[in-house]
C-alpha positions as CSV (number, residue, x, y, z in Angstrom):
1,X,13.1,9.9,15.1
2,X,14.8,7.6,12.4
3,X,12.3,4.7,13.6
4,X,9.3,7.0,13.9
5,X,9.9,8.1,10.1
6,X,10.6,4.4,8.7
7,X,8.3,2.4,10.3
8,X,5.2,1.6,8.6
9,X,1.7,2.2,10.0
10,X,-1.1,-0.3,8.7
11,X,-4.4,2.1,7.9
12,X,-7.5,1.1,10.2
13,X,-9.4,1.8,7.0
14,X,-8.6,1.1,3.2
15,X,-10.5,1.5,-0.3
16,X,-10.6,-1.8,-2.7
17,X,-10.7,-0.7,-6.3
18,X,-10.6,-3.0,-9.4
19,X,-10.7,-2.4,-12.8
20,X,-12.1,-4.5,-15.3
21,X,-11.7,-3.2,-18.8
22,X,-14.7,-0.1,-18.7
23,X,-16.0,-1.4,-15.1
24,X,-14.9,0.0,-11.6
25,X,-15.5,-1.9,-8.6
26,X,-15.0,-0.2,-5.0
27,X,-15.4,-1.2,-1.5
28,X,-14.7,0.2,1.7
29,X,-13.0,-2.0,4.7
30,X,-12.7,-1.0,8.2
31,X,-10.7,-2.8,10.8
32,X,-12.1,-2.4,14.5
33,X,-11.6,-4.8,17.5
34,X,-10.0,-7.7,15.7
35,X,-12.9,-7.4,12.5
36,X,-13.6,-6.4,9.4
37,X,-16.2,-4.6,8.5
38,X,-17.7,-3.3,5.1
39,X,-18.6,0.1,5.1
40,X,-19.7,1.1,1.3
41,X,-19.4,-1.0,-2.1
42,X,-20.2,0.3,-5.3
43,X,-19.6,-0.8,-9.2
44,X,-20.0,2.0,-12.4
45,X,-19.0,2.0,-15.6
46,X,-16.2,4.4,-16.9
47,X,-16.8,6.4,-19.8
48,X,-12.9,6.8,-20.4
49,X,-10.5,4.5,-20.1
50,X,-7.7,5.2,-17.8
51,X,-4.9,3.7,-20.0
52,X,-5.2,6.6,-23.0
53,X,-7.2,9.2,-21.5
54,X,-6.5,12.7,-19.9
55,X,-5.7,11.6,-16.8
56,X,-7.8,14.9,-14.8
57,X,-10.1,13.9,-16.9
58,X,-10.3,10.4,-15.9
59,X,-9.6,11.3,-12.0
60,X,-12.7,13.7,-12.1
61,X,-14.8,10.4,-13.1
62,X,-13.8,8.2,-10.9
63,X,-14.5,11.0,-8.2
64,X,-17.4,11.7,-9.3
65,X,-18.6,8.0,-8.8
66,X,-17.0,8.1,-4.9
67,X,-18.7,11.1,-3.9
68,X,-21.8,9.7,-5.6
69,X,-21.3,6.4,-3.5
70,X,-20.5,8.6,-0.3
71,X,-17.0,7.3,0.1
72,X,-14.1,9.9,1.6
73,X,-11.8,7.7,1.8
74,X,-8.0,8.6,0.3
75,X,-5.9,5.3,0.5
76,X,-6.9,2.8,-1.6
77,X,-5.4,-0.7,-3.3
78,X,-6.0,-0.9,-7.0
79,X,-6.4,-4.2,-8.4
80,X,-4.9,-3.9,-12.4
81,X,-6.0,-6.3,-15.0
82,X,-4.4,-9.0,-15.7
83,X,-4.4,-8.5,-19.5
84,X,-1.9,-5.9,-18.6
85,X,0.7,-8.2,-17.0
86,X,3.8,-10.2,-19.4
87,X,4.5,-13.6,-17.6
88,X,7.1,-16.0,-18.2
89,X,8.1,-19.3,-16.1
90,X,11.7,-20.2,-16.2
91,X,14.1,-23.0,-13.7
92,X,16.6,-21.9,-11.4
93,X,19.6,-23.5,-11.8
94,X,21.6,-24.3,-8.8
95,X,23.1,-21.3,-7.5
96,X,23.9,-19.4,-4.2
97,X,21.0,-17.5,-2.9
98,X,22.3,-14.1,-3.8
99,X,23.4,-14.7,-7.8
100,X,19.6,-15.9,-7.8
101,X,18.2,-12.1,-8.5
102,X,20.6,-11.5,-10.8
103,X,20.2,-14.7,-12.9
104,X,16.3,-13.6,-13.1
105,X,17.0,-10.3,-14.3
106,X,18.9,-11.8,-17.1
107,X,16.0,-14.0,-18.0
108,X,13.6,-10.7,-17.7
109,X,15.6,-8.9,-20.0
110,X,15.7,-12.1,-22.5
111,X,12.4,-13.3,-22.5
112,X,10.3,-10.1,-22.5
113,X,10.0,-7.4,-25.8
114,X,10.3,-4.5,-23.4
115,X,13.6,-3.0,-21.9
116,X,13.9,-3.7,-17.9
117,X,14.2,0.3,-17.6
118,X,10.4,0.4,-18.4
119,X,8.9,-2.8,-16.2
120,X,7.8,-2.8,-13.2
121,X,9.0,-6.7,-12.2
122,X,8.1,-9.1,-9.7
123,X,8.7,-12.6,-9.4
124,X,6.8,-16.0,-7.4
125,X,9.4,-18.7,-6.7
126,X,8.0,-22.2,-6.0
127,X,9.1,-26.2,-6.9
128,X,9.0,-29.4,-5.0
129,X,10.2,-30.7,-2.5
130,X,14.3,-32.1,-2.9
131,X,13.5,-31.0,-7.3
132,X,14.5,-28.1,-9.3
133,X,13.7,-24.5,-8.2
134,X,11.1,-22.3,-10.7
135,X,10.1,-18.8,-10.7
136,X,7.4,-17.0,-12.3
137,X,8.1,-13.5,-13.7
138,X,5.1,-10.7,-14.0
139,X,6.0,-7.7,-15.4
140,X,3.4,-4.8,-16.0
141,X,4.5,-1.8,-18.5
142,X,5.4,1.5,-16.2
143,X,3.5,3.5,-18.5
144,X,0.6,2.0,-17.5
145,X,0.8,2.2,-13.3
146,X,2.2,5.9,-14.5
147,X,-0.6,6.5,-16.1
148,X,-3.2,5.1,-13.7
149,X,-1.4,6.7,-10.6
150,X,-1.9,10.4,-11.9
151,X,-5.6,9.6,-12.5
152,X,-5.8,8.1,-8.8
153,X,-4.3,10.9,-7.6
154,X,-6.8,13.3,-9.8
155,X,-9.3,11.2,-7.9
156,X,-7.6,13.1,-4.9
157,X,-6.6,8.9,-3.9
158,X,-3.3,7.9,-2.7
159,X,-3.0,4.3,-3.9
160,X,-0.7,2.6,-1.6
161,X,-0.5,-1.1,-3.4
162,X,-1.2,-2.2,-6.9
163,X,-1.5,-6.0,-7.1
164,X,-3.6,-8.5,-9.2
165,X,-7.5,-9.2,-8.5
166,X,-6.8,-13.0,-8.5
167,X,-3.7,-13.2,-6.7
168,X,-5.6,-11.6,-3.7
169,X,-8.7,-14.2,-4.4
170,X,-6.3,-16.9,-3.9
171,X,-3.3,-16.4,-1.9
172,X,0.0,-18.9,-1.3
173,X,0.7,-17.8,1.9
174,X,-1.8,-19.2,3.5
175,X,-0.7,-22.9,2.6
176,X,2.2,-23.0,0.1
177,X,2.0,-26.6,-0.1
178,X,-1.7,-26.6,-1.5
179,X,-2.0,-26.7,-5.2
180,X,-5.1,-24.9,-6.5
181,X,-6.4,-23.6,-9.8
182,X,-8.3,-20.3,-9.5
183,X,-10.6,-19.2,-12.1
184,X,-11.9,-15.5,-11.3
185,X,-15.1,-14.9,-13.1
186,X,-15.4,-10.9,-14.1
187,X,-17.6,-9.1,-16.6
188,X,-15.7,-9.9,-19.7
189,X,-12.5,-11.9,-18.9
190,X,-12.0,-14.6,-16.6
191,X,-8.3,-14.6,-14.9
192,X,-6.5,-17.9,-14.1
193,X,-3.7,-18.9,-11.8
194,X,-2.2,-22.0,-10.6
195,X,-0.1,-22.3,-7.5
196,X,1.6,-25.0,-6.0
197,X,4.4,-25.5,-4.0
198,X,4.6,-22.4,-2.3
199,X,4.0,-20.3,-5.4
200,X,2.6,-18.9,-8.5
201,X,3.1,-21.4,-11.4
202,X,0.7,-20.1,-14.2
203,X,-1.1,-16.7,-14.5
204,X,-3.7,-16.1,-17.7
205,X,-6.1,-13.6,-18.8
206,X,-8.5,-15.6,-20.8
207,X,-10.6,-12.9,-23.0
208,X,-11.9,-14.7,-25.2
209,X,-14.1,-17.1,-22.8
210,X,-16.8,-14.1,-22.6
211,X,-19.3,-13.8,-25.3
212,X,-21.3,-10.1,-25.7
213,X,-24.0,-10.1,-27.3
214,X,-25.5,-6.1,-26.9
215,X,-25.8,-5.7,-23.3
216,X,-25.6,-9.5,-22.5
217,X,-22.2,-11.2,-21.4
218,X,-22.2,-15.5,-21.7
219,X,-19.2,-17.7,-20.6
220,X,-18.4,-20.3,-23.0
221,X,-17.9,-23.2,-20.9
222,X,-16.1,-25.0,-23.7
223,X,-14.0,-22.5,-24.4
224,X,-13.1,-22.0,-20.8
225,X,-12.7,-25.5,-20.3
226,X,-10.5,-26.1,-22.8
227,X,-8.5,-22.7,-22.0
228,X,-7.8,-25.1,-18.3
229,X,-7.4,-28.5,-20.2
230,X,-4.4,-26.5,-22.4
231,X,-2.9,-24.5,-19.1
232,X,-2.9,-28.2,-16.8
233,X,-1.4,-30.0,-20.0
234,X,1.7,-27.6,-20.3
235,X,2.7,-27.5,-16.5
236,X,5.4,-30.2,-15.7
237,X,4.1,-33.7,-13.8
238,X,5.5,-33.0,-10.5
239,X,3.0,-29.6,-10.9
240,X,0.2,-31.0,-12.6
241,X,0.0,-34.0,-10.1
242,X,-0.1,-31.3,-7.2
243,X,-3.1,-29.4,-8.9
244,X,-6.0,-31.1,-7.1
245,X,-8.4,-28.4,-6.0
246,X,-10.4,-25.7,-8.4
247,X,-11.5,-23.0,-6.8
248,X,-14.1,-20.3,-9.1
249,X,-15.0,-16.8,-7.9
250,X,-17.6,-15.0,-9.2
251,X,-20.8,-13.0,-8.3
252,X,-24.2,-12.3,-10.3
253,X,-26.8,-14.4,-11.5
254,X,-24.2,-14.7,-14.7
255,X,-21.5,-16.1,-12.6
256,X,-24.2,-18.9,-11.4
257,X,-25.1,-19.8,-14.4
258,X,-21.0,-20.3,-15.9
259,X,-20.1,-22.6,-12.5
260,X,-22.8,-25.2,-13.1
261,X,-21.9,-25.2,-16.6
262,X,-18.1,-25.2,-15.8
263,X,-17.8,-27.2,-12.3
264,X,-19.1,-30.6,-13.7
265,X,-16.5,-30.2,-16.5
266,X,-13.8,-29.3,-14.0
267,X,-14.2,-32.7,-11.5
268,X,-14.5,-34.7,-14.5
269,X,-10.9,-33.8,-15.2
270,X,-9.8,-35.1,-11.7
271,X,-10.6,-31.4,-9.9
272,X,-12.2,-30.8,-6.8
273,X,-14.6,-27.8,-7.8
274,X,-16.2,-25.1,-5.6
275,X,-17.5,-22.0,-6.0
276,X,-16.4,-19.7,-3.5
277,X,-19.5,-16.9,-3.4
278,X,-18.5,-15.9,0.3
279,X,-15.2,-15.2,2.6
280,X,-14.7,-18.0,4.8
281,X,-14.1,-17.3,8.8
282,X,-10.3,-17.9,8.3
283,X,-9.7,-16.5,5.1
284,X,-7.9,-13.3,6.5
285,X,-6.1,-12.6,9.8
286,X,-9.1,-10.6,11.0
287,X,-12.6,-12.5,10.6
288,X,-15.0,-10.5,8.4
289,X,-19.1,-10.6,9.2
290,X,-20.8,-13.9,8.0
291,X,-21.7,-14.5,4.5
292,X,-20.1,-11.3,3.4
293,X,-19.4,-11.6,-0.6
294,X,-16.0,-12.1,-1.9
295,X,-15.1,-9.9,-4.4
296,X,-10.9,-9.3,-5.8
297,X,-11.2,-5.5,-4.2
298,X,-12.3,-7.0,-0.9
299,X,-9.5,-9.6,-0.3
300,X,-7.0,-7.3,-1.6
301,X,-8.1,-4.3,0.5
302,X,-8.4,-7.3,3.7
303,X,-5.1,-8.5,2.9
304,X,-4.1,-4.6,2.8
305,X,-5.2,-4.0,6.5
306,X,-4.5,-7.1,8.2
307,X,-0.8,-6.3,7.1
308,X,-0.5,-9.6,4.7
309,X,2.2,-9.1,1.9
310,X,0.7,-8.9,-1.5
311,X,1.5,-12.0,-3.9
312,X,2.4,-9.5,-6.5
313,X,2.6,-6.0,-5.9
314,X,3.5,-3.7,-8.7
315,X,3.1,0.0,-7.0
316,X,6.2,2.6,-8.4
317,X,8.7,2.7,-5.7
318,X,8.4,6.0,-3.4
319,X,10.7,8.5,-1.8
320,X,10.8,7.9,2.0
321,X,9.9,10.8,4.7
322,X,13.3,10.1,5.4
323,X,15.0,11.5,2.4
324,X,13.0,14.1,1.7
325,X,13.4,15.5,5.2
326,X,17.1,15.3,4.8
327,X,16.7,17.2,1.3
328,X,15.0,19.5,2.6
329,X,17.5,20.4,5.6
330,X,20.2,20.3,3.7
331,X,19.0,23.0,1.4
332,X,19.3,25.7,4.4
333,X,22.1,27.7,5.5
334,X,23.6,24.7,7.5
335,X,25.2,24.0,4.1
336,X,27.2,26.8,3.8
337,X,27.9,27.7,7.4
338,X,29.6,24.3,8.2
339,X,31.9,24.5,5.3
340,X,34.1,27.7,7.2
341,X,37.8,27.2,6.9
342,X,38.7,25.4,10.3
343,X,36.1,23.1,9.8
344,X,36.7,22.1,6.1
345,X,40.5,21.4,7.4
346,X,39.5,18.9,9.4
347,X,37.2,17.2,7.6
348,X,39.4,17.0,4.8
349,X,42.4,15.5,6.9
350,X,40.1,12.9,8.5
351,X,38.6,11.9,5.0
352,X,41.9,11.1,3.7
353,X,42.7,8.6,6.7
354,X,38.7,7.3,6.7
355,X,39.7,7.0,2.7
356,X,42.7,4.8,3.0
357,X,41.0,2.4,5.5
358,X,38.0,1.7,4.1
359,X,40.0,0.9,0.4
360,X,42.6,-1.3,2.3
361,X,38.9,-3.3,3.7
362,X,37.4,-3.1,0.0
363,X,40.6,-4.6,-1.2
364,X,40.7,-7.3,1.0
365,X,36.4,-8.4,0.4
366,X,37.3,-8.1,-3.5
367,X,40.5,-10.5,-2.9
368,X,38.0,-12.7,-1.2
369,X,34.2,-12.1,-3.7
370,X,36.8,-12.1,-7.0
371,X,36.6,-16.1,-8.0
372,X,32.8,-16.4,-7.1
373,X,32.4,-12.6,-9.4
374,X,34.5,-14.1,-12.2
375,X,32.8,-17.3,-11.7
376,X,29.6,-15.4,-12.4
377,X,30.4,-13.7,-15.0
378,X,31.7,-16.7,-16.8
379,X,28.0,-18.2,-16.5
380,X,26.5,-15.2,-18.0
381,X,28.4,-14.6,-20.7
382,X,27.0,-18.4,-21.6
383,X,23.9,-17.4,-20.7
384,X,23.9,-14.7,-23.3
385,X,25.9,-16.9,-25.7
386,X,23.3,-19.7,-25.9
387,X,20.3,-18.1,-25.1
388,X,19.2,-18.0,-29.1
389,X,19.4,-21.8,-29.4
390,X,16.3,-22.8,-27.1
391,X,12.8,-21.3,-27.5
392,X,10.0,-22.2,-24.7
393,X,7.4,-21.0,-27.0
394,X,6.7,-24.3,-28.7
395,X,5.9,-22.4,-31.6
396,X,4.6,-25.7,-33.8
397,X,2.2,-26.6,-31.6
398,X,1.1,-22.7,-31.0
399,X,0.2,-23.6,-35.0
400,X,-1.1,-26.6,-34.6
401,X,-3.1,-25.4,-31.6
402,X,-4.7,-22.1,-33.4
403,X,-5.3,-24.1,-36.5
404,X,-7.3,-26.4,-34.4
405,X,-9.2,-24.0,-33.0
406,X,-10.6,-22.1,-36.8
407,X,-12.2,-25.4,-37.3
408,X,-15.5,-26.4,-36.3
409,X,-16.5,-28.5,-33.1
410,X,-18.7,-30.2,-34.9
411,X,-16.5,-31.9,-37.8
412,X,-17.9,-29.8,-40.5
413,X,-14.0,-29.3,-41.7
414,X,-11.1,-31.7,-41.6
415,X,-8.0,-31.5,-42.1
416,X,-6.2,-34.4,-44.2
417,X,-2.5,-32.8,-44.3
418,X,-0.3,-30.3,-43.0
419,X,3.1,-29.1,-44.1
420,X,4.8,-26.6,-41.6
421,X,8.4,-24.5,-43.5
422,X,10.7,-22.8,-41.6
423,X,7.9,-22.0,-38.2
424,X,6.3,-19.2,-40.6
425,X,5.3,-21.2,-43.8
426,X,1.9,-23.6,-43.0
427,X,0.3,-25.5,-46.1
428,X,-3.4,-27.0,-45.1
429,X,-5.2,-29.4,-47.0
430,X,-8.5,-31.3,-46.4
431,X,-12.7,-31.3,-46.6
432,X,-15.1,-29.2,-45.7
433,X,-19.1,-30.3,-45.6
434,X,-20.1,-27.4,-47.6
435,X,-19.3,-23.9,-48.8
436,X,-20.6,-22.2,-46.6
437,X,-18.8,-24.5,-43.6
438,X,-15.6,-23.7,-45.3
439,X,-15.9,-20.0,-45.5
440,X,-16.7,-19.8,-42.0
441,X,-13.4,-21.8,-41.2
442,X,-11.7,-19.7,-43.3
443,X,-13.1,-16.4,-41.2
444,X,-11.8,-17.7,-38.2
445,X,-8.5,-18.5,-39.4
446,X,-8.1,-15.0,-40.7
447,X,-9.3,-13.2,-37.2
448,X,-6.4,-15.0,-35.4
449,X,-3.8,-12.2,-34.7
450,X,-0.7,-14.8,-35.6
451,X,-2.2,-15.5,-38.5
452,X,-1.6,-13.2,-41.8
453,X,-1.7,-13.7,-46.0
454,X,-4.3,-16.5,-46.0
455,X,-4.6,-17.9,-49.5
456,X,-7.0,-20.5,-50.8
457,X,-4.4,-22.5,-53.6
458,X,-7.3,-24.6,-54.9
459,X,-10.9,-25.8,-54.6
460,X,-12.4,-28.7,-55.8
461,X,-16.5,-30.5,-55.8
462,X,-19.4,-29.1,-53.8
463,X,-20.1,-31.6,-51.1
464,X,-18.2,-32.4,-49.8
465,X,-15.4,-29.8,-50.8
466,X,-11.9,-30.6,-51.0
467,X,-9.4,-27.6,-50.6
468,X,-5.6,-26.4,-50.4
469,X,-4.8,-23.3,-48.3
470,X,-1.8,-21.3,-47.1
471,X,-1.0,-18.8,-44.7
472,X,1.9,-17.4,-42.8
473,X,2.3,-17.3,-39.0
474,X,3.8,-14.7,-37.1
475,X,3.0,-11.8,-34.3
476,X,0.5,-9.3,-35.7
477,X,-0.4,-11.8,-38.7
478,X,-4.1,-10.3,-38.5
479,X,-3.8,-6.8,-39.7
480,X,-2.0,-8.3,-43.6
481,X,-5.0,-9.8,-44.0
């Protein structure tokens, strides 16, 4: 009975479902003979979003659009945006195998502004070969998969994995060794991920590649490009050597149009590009029907049936059959019936001996574990002592960077100097063609969300124009403005 109740059964049939800020995608997979096979598909918009909206309220939508697709089905895998993930990359140093959870915990609870209490956490190790180990750490707030799981389950769905759209697109697991970078195309962000040996190195939501202009949606290929020229240049060599490949995901007329903008761009940097519009015969364990579309709900919901681990998966853990049936039985008369007098004498005498044994074995493992737990300990108190005096961030060239990016392509504004204080403090001075070129600079500056207290300390002549400005840097500069 124990194995009947643990074991897990794979569904013959799954729902895909992605959101993608005010978009839901869905798609319906059946797995018969060996094959997949797509049943229904569907995309509508959502009126409400899911993050700050009643959730019966937001469950009755998203039903309403299933029943108006014809789909029954209750299981489903929920792709989550990736704007809703924290990531951080950090080395492993050399340690045993089982202090390696712990040391990553640690770095969790450094790096990220939440407490660990209120992430949901999951890691991708990779590095080369006979080099230093690295892990990527993804943590999603539990508020949100709280949130989203009430209105699934308003939906009358029982979501059985929540993972990331482009983690399913492009999977490690199928070749570790391969080193790929995945652009995912959707309606108005584009996701990025790198992996390489045997793992996730980089994952990005890029939001600001995607112009909207009323109803329309363009791709800024330069944007994007450069978005992928900035991600490459910060990987290590060893990583950046092993990113060869380029694979783009996408479908619509506007996905079209962004690759043969984008893929030129891409092999010019040293990338072999492809857009992948359809699954290929050995994508998935189970070989779907020719030229069928991939889409992030499909591969994740193919992955789901053909019983393929998730990259990341991010789905609250859940009481098992096991332990409620045990709760439940123990809550009937059994309870108080075996505790009679007799019994309790017994039980009580054979504790006491099953006592003293097992502390005489837990003595002897402590005597043993002590040096390697002190050991430990030792490193993590000098973890937490000199974890203040390195920053990852590289916070002057997050400056430099943003700075860079207020000014026009086109050369209309030049910088001539630039004074940096204490990583908050930035000076600028330099020309502008115009006034006009200036005060759009000066727009763009202000709209960055680092950036706060712009102020122009001097102008001088008409064209060109020479200025002086200051602001200060720091989170949530954008709303002092």
């Amino acid at each position: 009975m124990i194995q009947l109740l643990n074991k897990k059964r794979v569904p013959s049939s799954i729902l895909g479902l992605s959101l993608d800020g005010g978009r839901l995608e869905g798609v319906v997979l059946r797995r018969l003979n060996g094959s997949l096979q797509v049943q229904k598909s569907f995309v509508a918009a959502l009126a409400l979003n899911p993050l700050n909206g009643d959730p019966e309220l937001v469950g009755r939508e998203i039903r309403n659009h299933l029943e108006q697709a014809g789909i029954r089905e209750r299981r489903c895998v929920v792709c989550i945006p990736l704007s809703w993930a924290l990531t951080m990359q950090t080395k492993i140093p050399d340690l045993p195998e089982a202090d390696v959870s712990s040391f990553l915990d640690i770095e969790a609870e450094r790096s990220f502004p939440y407490g660990p209490e209120t992430l949901a956490l999951t890691t991708s190790r990779f590095g080369a070969e006979g080099g230093e180990g690295h892990a990527m750490l993804v943590a999603v707030p539990r508020n949100h998969l709280l949130q989203l799981e009430k209105a699934l389950k308003a939906a009358q769905l029982r979501p059985v994995s929540f993972t990331l759209g482009v983690a399913a697109l492009q999977s490690t697991a199928k070749d570790p060794s391969r080193g790929v970078l995945a652009l995912a195309i959707g309606a108005n962000t584009v996701d990025l991920q790198v992996s390489c040996h045997g793992g996730v190195a980089v994952l990005r939501s890029l939001e600001g590649v995607i112009e909207t202009e009323g109803a329309q949606s363009r791709l800024d290929a330069d944007a994007l490009v450069r978005e992928v020229r900035v991600t490459l240049g910060q990987l290590a060599p060893e990583f950046r050597q092993a990113v060869r490949e380029a694979r783009l995901f996408g479908q619509g007329e506007s996905a079209q149009r962004a690759v043969s903008e984008v893929i030129p761009r891409l092999e010019a940097m040293g990338l072999h590009a492809e857009w992948v519009k359809t699954c290929a015969p050995s994508e998935f364990r189970s070989k779907p029907p020719p030229d069928t579309p991939l889409s992030a709900v499909l591969s994740a919901g193919a992955r789901q049936l053909t019983g393929e681990k998730p990259g990341f998966e991010f789905l609250p853990p859940k009481t098992s059959a096991l332990h409620q049936f045990t709760n439940r039985f123990s809550s009937r008369k059994v309870a108080w019936t075996s505790s009679a007098a007799v019994a309790a004498a017994l039980l009580i005498g054979g504790a006491i001996l099953s006592q003293q044994w097992q502390l005489a074995r837990l003595r002897a493992q402590w005597a043993a574990l002590e040096p390697e737990v002190r050991e430990l300990e030792d490193m993590q108190q000098q973890i937490r002592r000199f974890r203040g005096w390195f920053d990852e961030s590289l916070p002057s060239l997050s400056i430099l960077r943003r700075l860079a990016e207020a000014f026009p392509a086109e050369g209309a504004v030049t910088a001539k100097t630039l004074e940096i204080r204490e990583l908050s403090t930035v000076t600028c001075s330099g020309t502008a063609r115009d006034n006009a070129a200036f005060l759009k600079m000066l727009d763009q500056l202000r709209a960055a969300k680092e950036v706060g207290n712009v102020k122009v300390d001097q102008l001088r002549g008409k064209t060109p124009l020479q200025f002086t400005l200051n602001f200060h840097w720091g989170h949530g500069g954008a709303g002092e403005n």
